[in-house]
N, C-alpha and C positions, 0 to 999 in steps of 0.2 A: 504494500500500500504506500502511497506518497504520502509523507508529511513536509510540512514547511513553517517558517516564522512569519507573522504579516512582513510585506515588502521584503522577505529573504528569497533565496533558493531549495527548492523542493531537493527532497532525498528519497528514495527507498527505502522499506526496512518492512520487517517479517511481521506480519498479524500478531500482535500479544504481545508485540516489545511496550515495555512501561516509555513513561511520557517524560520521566526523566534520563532513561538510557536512549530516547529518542531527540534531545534535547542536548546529550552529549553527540549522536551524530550528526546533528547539525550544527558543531562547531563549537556547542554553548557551556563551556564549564561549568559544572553542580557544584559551586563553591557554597559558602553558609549565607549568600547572601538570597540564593536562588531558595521562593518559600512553599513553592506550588505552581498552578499552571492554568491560563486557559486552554481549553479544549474545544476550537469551534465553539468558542464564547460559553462553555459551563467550566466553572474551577471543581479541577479538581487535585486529586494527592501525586504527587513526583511519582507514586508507585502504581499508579492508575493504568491497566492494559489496554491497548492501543486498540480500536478493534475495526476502523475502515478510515480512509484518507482525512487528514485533519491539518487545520493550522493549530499550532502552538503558540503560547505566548507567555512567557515565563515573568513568573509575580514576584516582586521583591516588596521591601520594606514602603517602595514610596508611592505602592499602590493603594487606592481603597480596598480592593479585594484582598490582597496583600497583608494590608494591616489585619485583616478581620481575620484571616488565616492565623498568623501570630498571635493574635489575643485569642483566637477560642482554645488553639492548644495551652495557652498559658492558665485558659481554668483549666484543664487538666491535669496541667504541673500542677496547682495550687490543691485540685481536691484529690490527688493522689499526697499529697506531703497530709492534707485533712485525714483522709485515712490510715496512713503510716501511725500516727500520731493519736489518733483518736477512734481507735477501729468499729466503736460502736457508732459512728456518725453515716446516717443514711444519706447518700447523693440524691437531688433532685434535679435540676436544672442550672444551666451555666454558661450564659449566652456570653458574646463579642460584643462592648458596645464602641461606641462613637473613640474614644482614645483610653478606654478601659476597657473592666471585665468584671462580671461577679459570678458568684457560685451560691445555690442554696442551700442551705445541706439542714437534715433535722436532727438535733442530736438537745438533749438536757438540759443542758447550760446556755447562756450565752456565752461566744468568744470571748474572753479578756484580752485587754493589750498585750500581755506577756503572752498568752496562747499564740497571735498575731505573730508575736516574732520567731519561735518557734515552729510557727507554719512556713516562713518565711525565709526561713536559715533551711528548714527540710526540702524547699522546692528547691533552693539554688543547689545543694547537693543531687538533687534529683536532675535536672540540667545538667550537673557535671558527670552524671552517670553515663551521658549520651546513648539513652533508650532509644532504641528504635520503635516507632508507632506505626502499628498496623493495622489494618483496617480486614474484619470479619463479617462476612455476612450471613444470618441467622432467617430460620424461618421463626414464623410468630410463637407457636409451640413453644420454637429453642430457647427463643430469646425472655421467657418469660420463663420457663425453667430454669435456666441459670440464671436469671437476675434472682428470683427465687429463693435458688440454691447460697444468695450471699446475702440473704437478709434484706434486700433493696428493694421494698415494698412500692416504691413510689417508682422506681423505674420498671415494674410490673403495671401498678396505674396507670402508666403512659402505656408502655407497650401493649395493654386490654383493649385501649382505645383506637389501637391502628388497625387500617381496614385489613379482614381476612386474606390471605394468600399474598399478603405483599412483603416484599423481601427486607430482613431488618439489619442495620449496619449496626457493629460496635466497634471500639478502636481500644488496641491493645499497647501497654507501654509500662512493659515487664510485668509484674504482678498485678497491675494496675487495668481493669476493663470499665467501659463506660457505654452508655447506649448514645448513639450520635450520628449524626449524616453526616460528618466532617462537612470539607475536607481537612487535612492537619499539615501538618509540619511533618519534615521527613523522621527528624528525632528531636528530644529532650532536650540535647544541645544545639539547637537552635536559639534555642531562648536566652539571651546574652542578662539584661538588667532588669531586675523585677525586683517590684515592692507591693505590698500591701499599702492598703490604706486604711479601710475602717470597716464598721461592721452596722446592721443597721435587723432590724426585725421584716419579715417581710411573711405574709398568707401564702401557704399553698396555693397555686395557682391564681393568685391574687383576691382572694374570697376570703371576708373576715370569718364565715363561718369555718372554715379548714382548718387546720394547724399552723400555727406561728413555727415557723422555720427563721432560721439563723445565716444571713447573708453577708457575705466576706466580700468586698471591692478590691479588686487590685488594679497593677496598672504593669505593662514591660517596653522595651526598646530595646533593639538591637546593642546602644552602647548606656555607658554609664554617664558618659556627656549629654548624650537627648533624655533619658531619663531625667537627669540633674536639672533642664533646662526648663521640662515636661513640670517636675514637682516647685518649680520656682513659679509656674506661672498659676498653676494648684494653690499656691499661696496666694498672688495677685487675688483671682479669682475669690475668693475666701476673705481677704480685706474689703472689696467690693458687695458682697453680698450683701442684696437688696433691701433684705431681713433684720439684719445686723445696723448697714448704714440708713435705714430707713428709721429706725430706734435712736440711734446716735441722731439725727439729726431733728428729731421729733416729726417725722413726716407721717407717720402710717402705724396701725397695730393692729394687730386680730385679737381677739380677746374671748377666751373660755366660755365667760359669762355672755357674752352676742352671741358664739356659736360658732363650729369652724368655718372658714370657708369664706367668712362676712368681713367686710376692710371695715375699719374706722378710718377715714382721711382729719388727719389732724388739721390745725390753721397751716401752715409753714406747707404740708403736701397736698392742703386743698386749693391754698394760692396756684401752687403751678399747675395743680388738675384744670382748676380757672382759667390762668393762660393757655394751657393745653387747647382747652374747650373753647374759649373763643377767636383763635387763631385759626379751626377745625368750623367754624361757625361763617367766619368771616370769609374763610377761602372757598368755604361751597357756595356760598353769596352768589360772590366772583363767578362763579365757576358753572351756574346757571341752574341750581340746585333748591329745588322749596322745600324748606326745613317740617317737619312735621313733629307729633307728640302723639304717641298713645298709651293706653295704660299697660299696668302690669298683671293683667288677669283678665282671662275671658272664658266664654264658655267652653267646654272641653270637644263641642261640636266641631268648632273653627280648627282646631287642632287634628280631628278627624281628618276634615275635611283636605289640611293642608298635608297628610301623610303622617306629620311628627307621630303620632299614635302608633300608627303601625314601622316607621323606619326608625324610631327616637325615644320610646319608651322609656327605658331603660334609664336615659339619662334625665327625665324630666322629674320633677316632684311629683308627691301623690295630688290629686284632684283634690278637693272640698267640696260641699253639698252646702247649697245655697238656694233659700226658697224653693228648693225642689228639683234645681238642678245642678250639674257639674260644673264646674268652673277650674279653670288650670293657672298658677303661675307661669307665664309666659317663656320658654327657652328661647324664643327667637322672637324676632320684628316683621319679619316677612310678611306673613298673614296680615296683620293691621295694615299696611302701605298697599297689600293688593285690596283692601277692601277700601280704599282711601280712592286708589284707581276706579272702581268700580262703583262708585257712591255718583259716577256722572257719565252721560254717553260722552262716546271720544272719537273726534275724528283722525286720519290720516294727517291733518294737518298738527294735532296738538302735539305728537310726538317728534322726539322724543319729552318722556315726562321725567324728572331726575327726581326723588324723594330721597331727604339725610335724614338723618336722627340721631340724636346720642342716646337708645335707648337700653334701659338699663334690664336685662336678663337675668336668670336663675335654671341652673344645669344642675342637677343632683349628680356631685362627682364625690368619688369613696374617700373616705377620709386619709388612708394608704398613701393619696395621690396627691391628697392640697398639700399646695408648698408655696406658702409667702403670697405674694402678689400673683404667683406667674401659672397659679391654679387655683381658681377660686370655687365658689357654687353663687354668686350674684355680684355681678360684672356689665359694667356699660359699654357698650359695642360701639363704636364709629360705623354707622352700618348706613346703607342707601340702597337704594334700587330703583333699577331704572325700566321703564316699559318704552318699546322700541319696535321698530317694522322691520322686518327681515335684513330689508335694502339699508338699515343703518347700525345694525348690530356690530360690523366691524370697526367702523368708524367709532360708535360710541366705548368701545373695549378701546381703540386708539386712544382717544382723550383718556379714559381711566387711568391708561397705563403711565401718561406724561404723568397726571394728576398726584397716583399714586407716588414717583418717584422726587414728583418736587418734595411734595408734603413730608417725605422720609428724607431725602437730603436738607431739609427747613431742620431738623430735631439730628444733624450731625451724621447721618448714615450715608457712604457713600458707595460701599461695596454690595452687590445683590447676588443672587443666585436665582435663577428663572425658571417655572417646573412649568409644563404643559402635561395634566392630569387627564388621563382618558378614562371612557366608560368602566367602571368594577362591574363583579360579576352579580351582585343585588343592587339594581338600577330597575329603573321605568323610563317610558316612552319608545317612541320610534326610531328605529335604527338610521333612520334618512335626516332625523332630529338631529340627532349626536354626530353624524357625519356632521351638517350644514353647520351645527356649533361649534367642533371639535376645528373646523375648518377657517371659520372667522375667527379663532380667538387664534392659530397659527397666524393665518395670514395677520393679525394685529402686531403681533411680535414679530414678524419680521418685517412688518411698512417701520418699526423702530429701530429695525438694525439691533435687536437684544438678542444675545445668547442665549440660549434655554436648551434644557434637555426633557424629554419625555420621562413621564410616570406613567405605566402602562397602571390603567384599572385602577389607577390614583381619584378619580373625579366622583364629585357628589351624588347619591342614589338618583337625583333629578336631572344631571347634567355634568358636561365637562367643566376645566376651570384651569385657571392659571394659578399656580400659588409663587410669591416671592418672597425669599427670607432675603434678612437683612443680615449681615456682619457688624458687630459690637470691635471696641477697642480692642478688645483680646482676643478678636478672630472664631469669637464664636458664632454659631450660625442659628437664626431665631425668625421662624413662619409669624412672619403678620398678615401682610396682605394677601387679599385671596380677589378675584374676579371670577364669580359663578356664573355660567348659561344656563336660563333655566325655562325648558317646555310646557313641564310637567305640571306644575303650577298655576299657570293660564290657561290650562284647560283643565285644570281640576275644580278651579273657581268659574268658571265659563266667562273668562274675562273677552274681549271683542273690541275693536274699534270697527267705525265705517271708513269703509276702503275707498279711492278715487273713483271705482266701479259701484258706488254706492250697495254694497256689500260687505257684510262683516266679516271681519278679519279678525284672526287671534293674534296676540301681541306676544313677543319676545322679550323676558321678565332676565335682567340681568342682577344678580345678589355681589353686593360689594364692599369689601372693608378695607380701608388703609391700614389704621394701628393694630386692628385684629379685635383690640378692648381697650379700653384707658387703662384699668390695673395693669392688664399684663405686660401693655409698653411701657409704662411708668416703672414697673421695676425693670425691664429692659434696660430704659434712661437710666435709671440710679447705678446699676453695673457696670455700662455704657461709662459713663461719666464718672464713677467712684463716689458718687454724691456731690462732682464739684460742676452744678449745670455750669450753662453758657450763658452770659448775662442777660439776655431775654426771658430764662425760665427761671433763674433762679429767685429762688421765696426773699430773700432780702438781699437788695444790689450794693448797696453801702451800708457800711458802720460809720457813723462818726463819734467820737473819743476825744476826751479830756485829756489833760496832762494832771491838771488842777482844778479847784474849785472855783479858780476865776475864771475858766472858759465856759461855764455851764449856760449860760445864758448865745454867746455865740455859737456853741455848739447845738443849741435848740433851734437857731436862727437859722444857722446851715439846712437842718434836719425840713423845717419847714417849707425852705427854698426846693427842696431837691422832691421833696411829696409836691407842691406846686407844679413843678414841671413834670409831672408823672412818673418818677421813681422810686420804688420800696425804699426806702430809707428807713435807719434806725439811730437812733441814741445810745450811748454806751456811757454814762454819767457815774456809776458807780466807782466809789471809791477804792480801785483798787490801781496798783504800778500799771505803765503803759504798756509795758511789754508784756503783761498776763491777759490783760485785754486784746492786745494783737493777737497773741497764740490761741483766747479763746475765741475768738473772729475768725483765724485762718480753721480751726476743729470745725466751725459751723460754716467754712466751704464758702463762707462770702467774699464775692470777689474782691471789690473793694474796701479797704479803711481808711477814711481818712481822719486825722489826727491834728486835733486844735489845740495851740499852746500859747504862752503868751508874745513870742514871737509871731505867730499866723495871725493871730488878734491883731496885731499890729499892721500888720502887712496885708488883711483884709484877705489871707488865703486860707490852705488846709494842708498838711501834707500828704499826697496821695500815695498808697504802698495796694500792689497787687498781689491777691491770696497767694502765687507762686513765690510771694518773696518782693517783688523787685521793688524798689524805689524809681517812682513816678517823677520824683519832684513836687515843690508847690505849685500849687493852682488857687485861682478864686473859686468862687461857689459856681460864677458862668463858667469858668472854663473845666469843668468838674461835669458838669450839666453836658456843655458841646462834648468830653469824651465817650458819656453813657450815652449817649444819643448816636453819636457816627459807629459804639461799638453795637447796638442793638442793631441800627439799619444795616450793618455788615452779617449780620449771624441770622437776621428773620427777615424775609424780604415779604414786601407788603401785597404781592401778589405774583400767583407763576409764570413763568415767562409765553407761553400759550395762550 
């Protein structure tokens, strides 16, 4: 059979040769950098047999697939050093993730940190063992017999659950068997740097009813430099936390007593939710957009009606009984805006029709799951949507998409990633539907010249959709925006306009969000930024400070000029040294301080010093006013360039 590399030269070689001795005939050394292989586009193991004409493509360290190869065999170092150590501990699952790993395993206790190092010290031996790991294939019988035969009750659970006659892998690496569809690593020594990290409770199968199992994170890298570099930014990350500087800063808290899932926005993080919102208020204005409002509860018919019932259950609250009927806390806004549509006949000429909202939602999400801002259960959505004729669907997905990227580079985001989401396999509507959708939201991204890759079976039960993440300071990657096509919906409400042909026509319902929610951008922002916004959002722009008791009066004088011309301004009059006041100024992230003495008194100025440090120099109160002015019109611009 032929095999070859993309863009290389084809070779011969005999039915059954593995894909690593076939990777040596084509020239390519099996050094420790090589981690696996495509195969005709599926990865699999360097010892995988060859079995009809194929391209190769050998996976290292600086591939996605690559990586996920290296982290999944790294839980296997991690829960083979678990069982060395703790032989009563039962394996359950132990996925790859995004630049980690975890393992769950149920065993008595929780980890201690000492257990951690221990486990930790036994995998790096287990890597220097250089185990070769092989892959088994079992019938369902086998594989539940001997999971069985070694106490491993929950990899019997799984294995119950696979369908009859299908063939089951395990991967072997020395005394060590695990149930797994890889693919892996060729051996144990591959694995160069690896550490643990922490440990955390987590549900069988993520159901509070099951048993609390015991999850170990780790993390590995080919050296101890990228490791090194990896856990420095693990730090970063962790001073940043939304959670943590959201508390420091007095922005945000959830509280026991309100319930999980519910934000309290304090004054200092409802100011900038404020600015948020009306900058979000102001640009849909612009931008030819009628704001609308509706409530948070309606009959549980409307929800029928709209599908959530039968696709969304799950995640929505229980109903209430109300004068004799049901009534739902609202998961979505959609339903109100198409009834907003349909509350008047429409012609051909009113569309397109654009409806915003900031409306605020409620998702019943497990308690397992809420984390801080960035997973809530009642959350305000930047949400719109727009009703449109076939003939302008692209177009109006075009403006979305400008819309969407001013308003994200306006809040500091300049990096995107671009997904084009296709039909999943529990959808509705017409196959000619989702073409025609699937097609105008293509051709949208590229009349922009944007990069994007496809998510095959990515897109909403109703429609296709674009989703855009944004990249944060630290190169993290975080789904806000979304542009939904939606059919399904307009003919579920029998929405219609009259057509040129004076004939009713169904409209083309498009579901839209820039931030995604105000919380979950907002702790985005706080991560984003370490808590130190950009003088436009931040809760207070200036301090001004004493030296002594005789600037108190000039220093109020200041204070009042600077609120006159429309800037958070504060007072810092309390009797303490200047330099404690400065340090507690720079903690609270405010840009500015400036500092009145009896020199500035004199001089009719201030001394200006920016939270990085620097000295500004003196300024009057106008020329303190002109620099928070040219700095705001440089970082927020008053409208998109579109």
């Amino acid at each position: 059979m032929k095999i070859s590399v993309p863009d290389g030269p084809q070779q011969d070689v005999h039915t059954g040769q593995t894909v690593g001795a076939a990777l040596s005939a084509l020239g390519i050394p099996l050094g420790s950098d090589i981690l696996a292989a495509k195969v005709n586009g599926m990865v699999v193991d360097l010892s995988c047999p060859l079995s009809e004409d194929a391209t190769i493509e050998p996976l290292r360290f600086d591939s996605l697939e690559g990586r996920d190869v290296y982290r999944h065999s790294s839980t296997h170092l991690m829960a083979q050093a678990v069982k060395e150590l703790f032989p009563t501990a039962q394996l359950t699952i132990g996925p790859a993730l995004e630049d980690s790993f975890y393992y769950d395993f149920a065993y008595e206790r929780p980890f201690t940190p000492e257990d951690l190092e221990k486990i930790e010290a036994r995998a790096r031996e287990i890597a220097a063992r250089k185990l070769t790991i092989t892959r088994r294939e079992l019938s369902k019988a086998e594989a539940i017999a001997f999971f069985a035969s070694r106490g491993e009750q929950y990899k019997v659970e799984l294995i119950e659950g696979f369908p009859d006659g299908e063939s089951i892998s395990a991967y072997a690496q020395g005394d060590f068997v695990d149930l797994c569809r890889g693919p892996h690593l060729p051996s144990t020594g591959h694995v160069g740097a690896f550490k643990l990290l922490t440990t955390a409770g987590a549900y069988w199968r993520g159901d509070e009813r099951n048993p609390m199992l015991q999850r170990i994170y780790g993390t590995s890298f080919p050296t101890q430099a990228e490791l090194d570099a990896h856990l420095a930014r693990l730090e970063e990350i962790k001073r940043r936390d939304h959670r943590k500087v959201g508390k420091d800063l007095d922005l945000i808290s959830v509280q026991d007593d309100i319930g999980p899932g519910l934000v309290l926005w304090h004054p200092k993080g409802a100011a900038i939710r404020l600015l948020i919102e009306n900058f979000w208020r102001e640009q849909h204005l612009k931008d030819g957009y009628d704001l609308v409002y509706s409530p948070h509860v309606a009959r549980l018919d409307l929800w029928k009606t709209s599908g959530h019932v039968d696709y969304y259950r799950e995640n929505m609250f229980a109903s209430m009984k109300l004068e004799g009927s049901e009534y739902q806390l609202k998961p979505m806004n959609c339903p109100y805006h198409i009834m907003i549509y349909k509350s008047h006949l429409r012609s051909y000429r009113d569309l397109p029709i654009r409806y915003g909202e900031l409306g605020t939602v409620y998702r019943y999400e497990r308690t397992g799951v809420l984390h801080g801002l960035l997973r809530v259960r009642g959350f305000t959505q930047d949400d719109a949507h727009l009703f449109c004729r076939p003939d302008q669907m692209e177009t109006e997905v075009s403006r979305v998409l400008d819309f969407t990227f001013f308003v994200l580079g306006t809040f500091g985001f300049t990096e995107f990633e671009v997904f084009l989401s296709t039909r999943p396999k529990e959808s509705v509507g017409a196959e000619e539907h989702w073409t025609l959708a699937t097609s105008a939201l293509e051709a949208a991204i590229k009349s922009r010249h944007i990069a994007y890759q496809l998510d095959p079976g990515g897109g909403a039960f109703y429609g296709p959709k674009i989703d855009i993440k944004i990249k944060d300071a630290l190169g993290r990657s975080w789904q806000c925006s979304t542009i939904q096509v939606d059919f399904n919906n307009p003919e579920r409400f029998g929405l219609s306009y009259i057509g040129e042909d004076g004939k009713a026509h169904q409209p083309i319902m498009i579901h839209r969000a820039l931030m995604g929610s105000i919380e979950r951008f907002f702790g985005i922002l706080i991560e984003h930024y370490g808590g130190a916004f950009p003088l436009w959002l931040a809760p207070v722009q200036a301090t001004v400070m004493n030296i002594t008791d005789n600037q108190r009066g000039y220093v109020a004088e200041a204070v009042a000029q600077l609120k006159a011309a429309g800037f958070r301004a504060e007072a810092d009059l309390r009797n303490e040294k200047i330099g404690f006041k400065i340090r507690e100024a720079e903690k609270a992230k405010v840009p500015f301080m400036l500092v009145a003495g009896d020199r500035e008194v004199q001089g009719g100025t201030l001394s200006v010093r920016g939270r990085s440090g620097a000295n500004l120099g003196s300024m009057t109160v106008a020329g303190v006013i002109d620099l928070l002015r040219t700095e705001v019109s440089r970082l927020r611009p008053d409208v998109h360039p579109t």
